[in-house]
N, CA, C and O atoms as CSV, one atom per row, in Angstrom:
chain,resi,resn,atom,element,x,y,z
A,1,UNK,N,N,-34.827,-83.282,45.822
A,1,UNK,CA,C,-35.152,-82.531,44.604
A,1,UNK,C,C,-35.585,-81.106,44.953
A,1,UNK,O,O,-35.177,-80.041,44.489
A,2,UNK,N,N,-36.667,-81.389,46.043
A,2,UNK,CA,C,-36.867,-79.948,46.642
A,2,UNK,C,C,-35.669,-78.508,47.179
A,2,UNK,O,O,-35.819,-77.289,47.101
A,3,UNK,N,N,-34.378,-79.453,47.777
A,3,UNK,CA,C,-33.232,-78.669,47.839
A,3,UNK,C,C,-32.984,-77.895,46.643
A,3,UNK,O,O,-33.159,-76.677,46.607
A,4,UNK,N,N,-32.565,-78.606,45.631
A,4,UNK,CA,C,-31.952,-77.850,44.580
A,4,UNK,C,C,-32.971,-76.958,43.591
A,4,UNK,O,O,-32.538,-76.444,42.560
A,5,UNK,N,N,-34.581,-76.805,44.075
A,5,UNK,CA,C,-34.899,-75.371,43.497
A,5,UNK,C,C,-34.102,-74.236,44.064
A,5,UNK,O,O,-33.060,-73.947,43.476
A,6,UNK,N,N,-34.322,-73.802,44.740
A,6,UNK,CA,C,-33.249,-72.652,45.076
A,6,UNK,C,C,-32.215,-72.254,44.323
A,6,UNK,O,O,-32.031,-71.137,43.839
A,7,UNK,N,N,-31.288,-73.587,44.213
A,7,UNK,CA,C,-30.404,-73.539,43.451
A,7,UNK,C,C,-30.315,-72.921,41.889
A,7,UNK,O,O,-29.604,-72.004,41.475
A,8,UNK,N,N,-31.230,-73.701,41.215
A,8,UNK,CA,C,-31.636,-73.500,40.207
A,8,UNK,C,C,-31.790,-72.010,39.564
A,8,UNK,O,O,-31.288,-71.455,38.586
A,9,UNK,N,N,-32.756,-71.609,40.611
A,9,UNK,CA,C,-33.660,-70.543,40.436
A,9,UNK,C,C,-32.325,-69.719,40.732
A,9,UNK,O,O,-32.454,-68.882,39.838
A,10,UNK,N,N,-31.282,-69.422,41.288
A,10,UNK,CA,C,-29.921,-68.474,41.577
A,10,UNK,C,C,-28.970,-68.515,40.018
A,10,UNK,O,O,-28.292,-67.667,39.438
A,11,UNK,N,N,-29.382,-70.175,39.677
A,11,UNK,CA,C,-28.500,-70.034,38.294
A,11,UNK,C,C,-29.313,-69.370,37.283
A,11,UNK,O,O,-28.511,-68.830,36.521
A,12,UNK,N,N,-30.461,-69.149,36.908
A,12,UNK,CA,C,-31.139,-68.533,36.591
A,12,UNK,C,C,-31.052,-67.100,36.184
A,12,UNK,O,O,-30.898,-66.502,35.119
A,13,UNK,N,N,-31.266,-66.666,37.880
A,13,UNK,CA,C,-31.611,-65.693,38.067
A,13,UNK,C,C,-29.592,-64.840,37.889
A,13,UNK,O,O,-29.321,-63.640,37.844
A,14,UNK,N,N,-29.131,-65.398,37.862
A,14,UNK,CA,C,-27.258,-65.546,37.199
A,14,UNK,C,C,-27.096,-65.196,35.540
A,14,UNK,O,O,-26.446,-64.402,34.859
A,15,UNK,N,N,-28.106,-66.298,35.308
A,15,UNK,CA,C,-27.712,-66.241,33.391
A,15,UNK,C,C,-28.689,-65.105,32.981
A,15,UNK,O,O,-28.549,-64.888,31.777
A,16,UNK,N,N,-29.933,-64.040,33.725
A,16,UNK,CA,C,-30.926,-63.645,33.329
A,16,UNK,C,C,-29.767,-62.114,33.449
A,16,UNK,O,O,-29.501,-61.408,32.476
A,17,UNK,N,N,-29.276,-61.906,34.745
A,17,UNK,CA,C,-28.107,-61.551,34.794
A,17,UNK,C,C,-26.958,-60.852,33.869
A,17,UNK,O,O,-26.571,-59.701,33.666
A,18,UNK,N,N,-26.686,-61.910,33.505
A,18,UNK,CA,C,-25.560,-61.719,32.650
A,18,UNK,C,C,-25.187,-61.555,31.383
A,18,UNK,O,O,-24.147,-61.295,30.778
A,19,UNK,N,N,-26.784,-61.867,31.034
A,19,UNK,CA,C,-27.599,-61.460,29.458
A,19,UNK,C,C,-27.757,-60.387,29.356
A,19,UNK,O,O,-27.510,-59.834,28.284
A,20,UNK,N,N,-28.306,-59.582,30.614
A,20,UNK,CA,C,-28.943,-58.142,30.535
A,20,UNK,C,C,-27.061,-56.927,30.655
A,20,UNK,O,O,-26.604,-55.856,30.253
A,21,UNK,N,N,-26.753,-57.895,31.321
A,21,UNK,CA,C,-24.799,-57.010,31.056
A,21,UNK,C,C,-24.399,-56.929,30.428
A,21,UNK,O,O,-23.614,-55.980,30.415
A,22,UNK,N,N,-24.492,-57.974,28.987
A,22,UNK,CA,C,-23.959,-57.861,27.934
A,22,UNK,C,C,-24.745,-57.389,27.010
A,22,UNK,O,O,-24.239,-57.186,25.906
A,23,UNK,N,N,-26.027,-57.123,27.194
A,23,UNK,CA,C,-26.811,-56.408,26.815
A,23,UNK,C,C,-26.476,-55.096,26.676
A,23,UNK,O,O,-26.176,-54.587,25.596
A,24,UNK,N,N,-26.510,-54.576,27.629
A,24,UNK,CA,C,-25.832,-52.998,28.002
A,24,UNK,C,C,-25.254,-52.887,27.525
A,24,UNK,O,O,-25.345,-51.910,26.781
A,25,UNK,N,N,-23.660,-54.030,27.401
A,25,UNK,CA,C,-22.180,-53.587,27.084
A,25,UNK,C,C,-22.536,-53.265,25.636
A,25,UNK,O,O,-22.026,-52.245,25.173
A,26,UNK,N,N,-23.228,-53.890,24.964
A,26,UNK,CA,C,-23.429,-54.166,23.504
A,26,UNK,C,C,-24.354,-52.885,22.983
A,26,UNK,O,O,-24.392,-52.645,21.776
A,27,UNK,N,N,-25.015,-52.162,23.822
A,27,UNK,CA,C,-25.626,-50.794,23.454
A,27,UNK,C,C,-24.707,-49.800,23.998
A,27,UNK,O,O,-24.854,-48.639,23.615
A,28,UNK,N,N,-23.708,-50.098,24.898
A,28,UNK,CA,C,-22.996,-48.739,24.880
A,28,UNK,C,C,-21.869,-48.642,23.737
A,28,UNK,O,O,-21.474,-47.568,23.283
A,29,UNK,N,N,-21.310,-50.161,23.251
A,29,UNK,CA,C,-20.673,-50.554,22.014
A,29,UNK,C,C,-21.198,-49.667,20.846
A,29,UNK,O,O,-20.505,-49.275,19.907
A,30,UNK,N,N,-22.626,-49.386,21.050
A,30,UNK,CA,C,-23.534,-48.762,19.198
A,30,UNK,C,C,-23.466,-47.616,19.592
A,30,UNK,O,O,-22.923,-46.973,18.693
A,31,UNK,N,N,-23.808,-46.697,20.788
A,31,UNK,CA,C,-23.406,-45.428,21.548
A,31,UNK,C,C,-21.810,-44.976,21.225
A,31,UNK,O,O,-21.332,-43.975,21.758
């Protein structure tokens, strides 16, 4: 169980990611 924090924490730190990109894309969209 201990293995797959790491893991976790990469998918995470992936979707925290990829929120904040489409984030952007979506304010340079109103720009």
């Amino acid at each position: 169980m201990l293995a797959l924090l790491p893991f976790l924490d990469a998918l995470r730190f992936a979707s925290d990611v990829r929120s904040i990109l489409s984030r952007n894309q979506q304010l340079q969209q109103v720009w």
